[in-house]
C-alpha positions in Angstrom: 126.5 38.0 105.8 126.9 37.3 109.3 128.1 39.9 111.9 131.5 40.4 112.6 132.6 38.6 116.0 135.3 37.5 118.4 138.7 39.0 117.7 137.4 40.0 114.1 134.7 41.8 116.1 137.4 43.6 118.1 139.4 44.9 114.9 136.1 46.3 113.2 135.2 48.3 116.3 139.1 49.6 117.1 139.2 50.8 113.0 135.4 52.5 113.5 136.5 54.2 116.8 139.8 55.1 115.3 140.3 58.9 114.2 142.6 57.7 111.6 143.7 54.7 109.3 145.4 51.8 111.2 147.9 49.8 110.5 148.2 46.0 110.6 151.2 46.6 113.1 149.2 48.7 115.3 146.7 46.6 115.4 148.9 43.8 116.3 150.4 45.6 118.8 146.8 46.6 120.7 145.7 42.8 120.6 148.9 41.8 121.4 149.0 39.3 118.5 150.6 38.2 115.8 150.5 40.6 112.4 149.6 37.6 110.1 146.4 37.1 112.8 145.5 40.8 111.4 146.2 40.6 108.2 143.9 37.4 108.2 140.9 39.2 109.6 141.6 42.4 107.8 141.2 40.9 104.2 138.2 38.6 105.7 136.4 42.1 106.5 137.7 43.5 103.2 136.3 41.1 100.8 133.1 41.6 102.6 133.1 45.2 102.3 133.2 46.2 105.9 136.8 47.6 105.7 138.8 49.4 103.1 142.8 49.9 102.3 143.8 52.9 101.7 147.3 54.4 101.7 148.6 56.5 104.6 150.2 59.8 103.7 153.7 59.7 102.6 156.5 60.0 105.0 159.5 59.6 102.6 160.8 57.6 99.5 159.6 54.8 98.6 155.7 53.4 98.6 153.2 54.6 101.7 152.4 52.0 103.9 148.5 50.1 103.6 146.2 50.9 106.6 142.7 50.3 106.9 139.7 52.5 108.3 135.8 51.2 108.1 134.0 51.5 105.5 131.6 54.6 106.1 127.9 53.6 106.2 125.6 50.8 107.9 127.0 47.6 108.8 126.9 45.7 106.0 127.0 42.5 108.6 123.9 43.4 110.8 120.9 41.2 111.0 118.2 41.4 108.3 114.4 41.3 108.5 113.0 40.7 104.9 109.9 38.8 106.1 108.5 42.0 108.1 108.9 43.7 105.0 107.0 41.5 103.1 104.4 41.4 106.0 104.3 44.8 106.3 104.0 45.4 102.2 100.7 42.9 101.8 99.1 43.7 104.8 99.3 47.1 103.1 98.2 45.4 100.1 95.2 43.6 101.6 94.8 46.7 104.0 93.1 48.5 100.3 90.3 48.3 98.1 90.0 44.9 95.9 93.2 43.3 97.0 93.3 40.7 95.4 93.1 42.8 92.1 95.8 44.5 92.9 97.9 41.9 94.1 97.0 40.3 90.6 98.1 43.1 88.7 101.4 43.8 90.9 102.5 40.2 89.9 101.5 40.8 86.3 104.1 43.9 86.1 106.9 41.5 88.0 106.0 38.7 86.0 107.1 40.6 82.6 109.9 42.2 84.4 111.7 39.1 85.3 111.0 36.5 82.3 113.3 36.8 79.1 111.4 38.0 76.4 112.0 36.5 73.0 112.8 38.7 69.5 109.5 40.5 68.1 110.2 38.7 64.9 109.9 35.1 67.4 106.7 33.8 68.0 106.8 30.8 70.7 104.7 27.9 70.7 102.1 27.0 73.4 105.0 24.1 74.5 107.6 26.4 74.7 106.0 29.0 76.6 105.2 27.1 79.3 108.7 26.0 79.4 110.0 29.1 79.9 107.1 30.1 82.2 108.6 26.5 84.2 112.3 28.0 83.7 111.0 31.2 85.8 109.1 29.5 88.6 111.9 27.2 89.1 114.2 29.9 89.6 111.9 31.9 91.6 111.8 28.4 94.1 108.1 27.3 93.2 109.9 23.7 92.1 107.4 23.5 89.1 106.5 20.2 87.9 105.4 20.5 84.2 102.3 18.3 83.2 101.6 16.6 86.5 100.2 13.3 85.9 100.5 14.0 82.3 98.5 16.8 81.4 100.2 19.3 79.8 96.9 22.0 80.6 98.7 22.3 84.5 101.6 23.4 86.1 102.1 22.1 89.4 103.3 24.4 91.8 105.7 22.1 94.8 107.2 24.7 96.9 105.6 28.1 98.0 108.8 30.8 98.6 106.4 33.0 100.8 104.7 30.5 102.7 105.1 31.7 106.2 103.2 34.6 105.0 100.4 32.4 102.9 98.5 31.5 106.3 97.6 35.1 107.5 97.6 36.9 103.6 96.7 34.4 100.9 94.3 36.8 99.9 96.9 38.7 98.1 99.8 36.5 98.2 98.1 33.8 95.6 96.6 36.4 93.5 100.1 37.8 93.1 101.9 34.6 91.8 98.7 33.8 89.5 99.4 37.8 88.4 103.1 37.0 88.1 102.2 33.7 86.3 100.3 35.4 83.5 102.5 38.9 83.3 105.5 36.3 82.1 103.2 34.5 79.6 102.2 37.9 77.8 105.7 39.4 78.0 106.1 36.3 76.2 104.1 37.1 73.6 102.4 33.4 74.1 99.0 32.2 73.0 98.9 30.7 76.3 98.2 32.0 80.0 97.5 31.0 83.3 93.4 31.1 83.5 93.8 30.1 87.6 95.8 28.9 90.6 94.6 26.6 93.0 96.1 27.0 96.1 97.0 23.4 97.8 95.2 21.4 95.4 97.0 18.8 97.7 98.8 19.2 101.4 102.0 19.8 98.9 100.5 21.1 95.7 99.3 23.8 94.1 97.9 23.6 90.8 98.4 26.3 87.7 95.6 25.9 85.0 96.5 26.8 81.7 94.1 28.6 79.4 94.8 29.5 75.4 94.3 32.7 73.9 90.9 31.8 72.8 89.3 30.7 76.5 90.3 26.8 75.3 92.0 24.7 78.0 
């Protein structure tokens, strides 16, 4: 969500400095423009949550007028900074003892979290699993390729969603999707897992390896 600015700017900061609901009129009336102006702005900051109606007091007969006030809390349209979390939660991670273990095992409880796990009564077959294992990479932005030049014991791996951070923590951040990789192919109850990850097989790939339950590939 980007900021509020320009005259839509102006309207957020009048409501936050306001003791008191406002009025499309009097809000018109301040920026000397015209109420449908307002009105326009007002339900643009509404639907992104960054003003509320409410109805003003009663006066009379007859419905109260809508005003507006901000909505209480942090601006909901300030900038973000996601990747200095994430670089600030796996230098952590590396920061400790055997990170890559623990990076491993972090993904392995995400993994299961996010895949859909099938009935107890369903077992899935090896071709399956790694279907669905493909469904979740692809939404997690990894652009899978299932059986890359036609072996179906690989999963290659086009897109990396954290590479800025890759070049300074791969240490953890592979060992985490490989972790991820395999907690989505137990919660799957498959007889198939993920036995390694090569990072950049190739400039553009990285390469899954698919193991069965009994160490065959």
């Amino acid at each position: 969500m980007a900021p509020a600015t320009g005259r839509r700017g102006l309207i957020l900061t009048m409501l936050r400095e306001s003791t008191s609901p406002l009025g499309i009129g009097d809000i018109a009336a301040r920026l000397d423009v015209h109420p449908n102006t307002v009105r326009f702005h007002l339900d643009a900051l509404a639907e992104t949550g960054q003003v509320e109606r409410v109805h003003a007091a009663p006066t009379g007969p007859g419905r109260p007028p809508l005003v507006f006030r901000a909505r209480p809390g942090m601006d909901l349209g300030g900038p973000r900074n996601y990747r200095l979390l994430a670089e600030i939660l796996a230098g952590n991670l590396a920061a400790g003892p055997d990170p890559a273990a623990r990076a491993t095992e972090a993904g392995r409880a995400w993994g299961g979290f996010l895949v859909d796990r099938p009935a107890p009564s369903a077992a899935l077959s090896r071709g399956e699993a790694v279907r669905e294992l493909v469904r979740l990479l692809d939404d997690l932005g990894f652009a899978p390729e299932e059986q890359p030049a036609g072996d179906p014991r690989r999963i290659g791996l086009r897109h990396c969603p954290f590479v800025e951070l890759v070049g300074t923590q791969a240490a953890v951040i592979c060992p985490l999707h490989l972790g991820l990789m395999r907690g989505a192919m137990a919660a799957l109850g498959a007889q198939v897992t993920v036995d390694r990850l090569v990072p950049f097989a190739e400039p553009d790939l990285c390469l899954a390896h698919l193991t069965t339950a009994d160490g065959t590939r």
